[in-house]
C-alpha positions in Angstrom: -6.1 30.0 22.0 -6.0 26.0 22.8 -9.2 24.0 23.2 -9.1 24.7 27.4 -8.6 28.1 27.1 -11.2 28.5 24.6 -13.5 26.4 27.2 -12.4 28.2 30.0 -13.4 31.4 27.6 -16.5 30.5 26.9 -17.7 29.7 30.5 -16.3 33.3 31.2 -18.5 34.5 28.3 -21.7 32.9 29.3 -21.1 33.7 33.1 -20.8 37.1 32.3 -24.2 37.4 30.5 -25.8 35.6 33.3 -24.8 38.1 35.7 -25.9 40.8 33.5 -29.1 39.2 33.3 -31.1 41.0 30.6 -29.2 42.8 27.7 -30.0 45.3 24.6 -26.9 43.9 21.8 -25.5 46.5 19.3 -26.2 43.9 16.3 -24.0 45.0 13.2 -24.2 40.7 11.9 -20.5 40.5 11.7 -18.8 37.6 13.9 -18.2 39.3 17.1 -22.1 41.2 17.5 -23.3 37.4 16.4 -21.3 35.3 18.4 -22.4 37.9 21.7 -25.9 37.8 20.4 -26.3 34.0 19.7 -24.5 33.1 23.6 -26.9 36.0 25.0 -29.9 34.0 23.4 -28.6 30.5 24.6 -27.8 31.8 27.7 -30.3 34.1 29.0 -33.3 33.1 27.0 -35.6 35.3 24.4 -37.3 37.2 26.9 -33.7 38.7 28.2 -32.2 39.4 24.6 -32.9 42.0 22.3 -30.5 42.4 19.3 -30.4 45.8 17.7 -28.8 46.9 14.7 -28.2 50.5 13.7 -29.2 51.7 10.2 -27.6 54.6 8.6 -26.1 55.5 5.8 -22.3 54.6 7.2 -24.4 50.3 7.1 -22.8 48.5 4.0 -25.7 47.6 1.8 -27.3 44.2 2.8 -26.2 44.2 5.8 -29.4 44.9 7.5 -30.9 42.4 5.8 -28.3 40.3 6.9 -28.3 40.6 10.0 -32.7 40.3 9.9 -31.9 37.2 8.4 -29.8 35.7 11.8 -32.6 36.7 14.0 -35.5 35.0 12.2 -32.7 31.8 11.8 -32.1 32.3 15.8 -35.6 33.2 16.7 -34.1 35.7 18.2 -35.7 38.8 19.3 -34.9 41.8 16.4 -35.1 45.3 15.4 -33.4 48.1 13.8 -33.2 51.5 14.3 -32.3 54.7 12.9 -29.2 56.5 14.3 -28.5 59.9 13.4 -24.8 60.2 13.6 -24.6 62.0 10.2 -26.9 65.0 11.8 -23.4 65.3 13.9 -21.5 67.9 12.4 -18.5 66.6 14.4 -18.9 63.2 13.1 -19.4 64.5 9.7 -16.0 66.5 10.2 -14.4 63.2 10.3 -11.4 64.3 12.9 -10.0 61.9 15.0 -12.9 61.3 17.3 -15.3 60.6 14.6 -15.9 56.8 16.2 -17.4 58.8 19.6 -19.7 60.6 18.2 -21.4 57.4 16.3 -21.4 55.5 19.7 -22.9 58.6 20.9 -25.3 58.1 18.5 -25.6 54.6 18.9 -26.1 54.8 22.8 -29.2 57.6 21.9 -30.8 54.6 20.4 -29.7 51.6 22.9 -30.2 53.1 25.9 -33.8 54.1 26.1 -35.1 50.9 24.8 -32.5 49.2 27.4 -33.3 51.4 30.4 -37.2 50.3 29.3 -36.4 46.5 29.3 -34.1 46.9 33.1 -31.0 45.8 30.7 -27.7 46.3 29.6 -26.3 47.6 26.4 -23.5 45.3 25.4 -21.3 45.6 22.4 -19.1 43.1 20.8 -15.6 44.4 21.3 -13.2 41.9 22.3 -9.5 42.3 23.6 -7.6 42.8 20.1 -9.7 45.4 19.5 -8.4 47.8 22.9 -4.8 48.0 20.9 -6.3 50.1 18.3 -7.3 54.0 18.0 -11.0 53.9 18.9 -12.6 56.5 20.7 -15.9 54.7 20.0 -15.4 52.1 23.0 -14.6 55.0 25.5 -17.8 56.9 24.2 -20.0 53.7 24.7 -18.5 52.1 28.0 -19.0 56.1 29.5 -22.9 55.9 28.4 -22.5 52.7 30.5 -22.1 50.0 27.8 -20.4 46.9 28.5 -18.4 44.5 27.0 -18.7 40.8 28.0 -16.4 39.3 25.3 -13.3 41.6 26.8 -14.2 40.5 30.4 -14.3 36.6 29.0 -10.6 37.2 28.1 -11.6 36.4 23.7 -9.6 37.9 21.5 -10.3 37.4 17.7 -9.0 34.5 17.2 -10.7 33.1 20.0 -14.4 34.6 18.8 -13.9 33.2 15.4 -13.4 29.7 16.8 -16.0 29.9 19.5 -18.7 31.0 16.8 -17.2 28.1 14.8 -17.4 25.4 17.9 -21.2 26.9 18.2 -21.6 26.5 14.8 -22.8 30.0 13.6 -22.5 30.5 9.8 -20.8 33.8 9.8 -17.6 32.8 11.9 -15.8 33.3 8.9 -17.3 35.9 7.8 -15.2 39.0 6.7 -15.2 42.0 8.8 -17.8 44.8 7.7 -16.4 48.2 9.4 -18.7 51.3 8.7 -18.3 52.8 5.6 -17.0 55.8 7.1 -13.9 54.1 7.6 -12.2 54.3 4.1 -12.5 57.8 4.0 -9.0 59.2 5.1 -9.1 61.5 8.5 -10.2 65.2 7.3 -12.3 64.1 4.8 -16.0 65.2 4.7 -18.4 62.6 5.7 -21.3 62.4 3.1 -24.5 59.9 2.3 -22.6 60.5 -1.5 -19.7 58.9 -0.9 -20.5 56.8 1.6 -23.0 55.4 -1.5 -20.1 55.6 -4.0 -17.7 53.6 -1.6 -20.5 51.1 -0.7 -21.2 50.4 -4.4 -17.8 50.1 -5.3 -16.9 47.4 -2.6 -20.2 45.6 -3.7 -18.6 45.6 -7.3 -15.7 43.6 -6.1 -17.2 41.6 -3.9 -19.6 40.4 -6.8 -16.0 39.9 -8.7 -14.9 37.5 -6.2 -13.0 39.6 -3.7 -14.9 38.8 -0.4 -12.6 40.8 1.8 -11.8 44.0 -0.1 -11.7 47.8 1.3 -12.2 50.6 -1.4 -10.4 53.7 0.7 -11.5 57.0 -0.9 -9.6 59.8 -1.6 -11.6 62.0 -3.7 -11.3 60.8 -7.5 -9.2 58.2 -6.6 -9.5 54.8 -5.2 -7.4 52.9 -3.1 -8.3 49.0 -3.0 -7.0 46.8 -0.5 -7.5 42.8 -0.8 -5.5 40.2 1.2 -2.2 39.8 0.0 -2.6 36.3 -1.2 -5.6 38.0 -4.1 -3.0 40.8 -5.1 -2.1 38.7 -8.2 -5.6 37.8 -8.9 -6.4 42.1 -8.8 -3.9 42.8 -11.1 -4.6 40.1 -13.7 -8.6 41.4 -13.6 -7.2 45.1 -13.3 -8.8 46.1 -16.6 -12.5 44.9 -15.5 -11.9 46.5 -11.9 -10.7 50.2 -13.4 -14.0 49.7 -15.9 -16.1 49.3 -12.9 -14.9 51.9 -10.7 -14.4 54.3 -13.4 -18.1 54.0 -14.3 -18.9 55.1 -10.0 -17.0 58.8 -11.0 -13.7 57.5 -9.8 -11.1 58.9 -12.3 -8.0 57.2 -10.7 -7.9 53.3 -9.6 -5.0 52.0 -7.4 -3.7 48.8 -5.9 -1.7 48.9 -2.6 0.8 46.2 -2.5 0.7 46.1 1.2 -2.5 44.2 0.9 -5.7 44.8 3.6 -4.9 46.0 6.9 -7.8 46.2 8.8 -8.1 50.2 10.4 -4.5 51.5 8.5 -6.3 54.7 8.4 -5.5 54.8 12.0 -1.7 55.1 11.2 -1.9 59.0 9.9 -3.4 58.9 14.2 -0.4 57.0 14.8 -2.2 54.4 15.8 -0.7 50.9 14.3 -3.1 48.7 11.7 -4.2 44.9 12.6 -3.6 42.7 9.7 
């Protein structure tokens, strides 16, 4: 996206908010909830915006934190609250559809303290994200949640630089999906391994591997880090088995192919974004 069309982006974004007028934002901290939060705030003012992020045991640890941590920076209006997607036992099934029944959850939360505030829900999807499996969108928008960075036209590429223009800290930030996401399709959801998964990526991340996905297939571990840190993973392969071991992981793997963000999604065949 070239400098006018990321102008012409950004006055689509911020028209879109206006016309919404008063909005409730699903606020998970990563680039996209922050860069829809942040133009909400500029845009609208604090007495329209109300950032919410959703704690459960699928949040990374930190992350709520985190994302407390923009608001107070922001003076942005704040608050968390408990969603109780793992009391799903379709969610917890992990099938398919496991995304719809957390924006089902999700939307339980939103939508009360939106309806109370004459607002909209709005979530930070933007258009690259419509090419992959996520039943999660289709859940939300049916609750009536909208999505102002898909009618603005953005893309990633396109967030990333407009939080950069904006100058918000996390435009570079590395994606954070839900920890539910390294678990293969068919594999039980639980708070166990949801912890063991978090604490292993937190192990790696403290090793220097910023981006990293720890996929989980019972007693084995699949890491994934960008291709250009495969090298770097295998000569510090002996520190990473130690580590992992030690979280009840007997087997540690590598895959060559390097992070692909969603590849899960391929065993839906549904293709995985890089």
């Amino acid at each position: 996206m070239d400098e006018s069309a990321l102008h012409d982006a950004a006055h689509r974004l911020d028209a879109e908010l206006r016309a919404l007028g008063r909005v409730v934002v699903a606020f998970s901290g990563g680039v996209d909830s922050s860069l829809l939060a942040h133009s909400a705030l500029r845009t609208l003012g604090p007495d329209s915006v109300l950032a919410v992020t959703a704690q459960s045991a699928s949040l990374a640890d930190g992350e709520l934190e985190h994302c407390r941590d923009l608001a107070r920076a922001w003076s942005m209006p704040w608050r968390s609250v408990r969603t109780t997607e793992m009391d799903e036992p379709r969610y917890r099934e992990n099938r398919g559809d496991r995304c719809r029944w957390c924006k089902d959850a999700l939307m339980d939360a939103l939508g009360p303290l939106a309806a109370d505030r004459g607002a909209s829900v709005v979530l930070g999807v933007n258009c690259d994200d419509l090419g992959d499996h996520r039943p999660g969108q289709q859940a939300a928008s049916d609750r009536g949640a909208r999505f102002p960075m898909v009618d603005a036209g953005l893309d990633k590429s396109g967030v990333r630089a407009l939080a950069a223009a904006r100058g918000l800290s996390v435009w570079d930030r590395p994606a954070m999906p839900c920890l539910s996401s390294r678990l293969p399709y068919g594999t039980p959801v639980t708070v166990e391994v949801l912890g063991r998964v978090d604490r292993a990526e937190a192990a790696l991340r403290r090793m220097g591997f910023a981006d990293v996905r720890v996929r989980h297939y019972d007693d084995t571990a699949r890491i994934e880090v960008p291709r250009e840190q495969l090298a770097d993973a295998v000569d510090r392969s002996e520190t990473i088995v130690g580590a992992l071991r030690e979280l009840g992981y007997r087997q540690v793997t590598l895959d060559l192919a390097g992070l692909r963000s969603g590849n899960l999604n391929e065993a839906l065949g549904a293709p995985a974004a890089r």
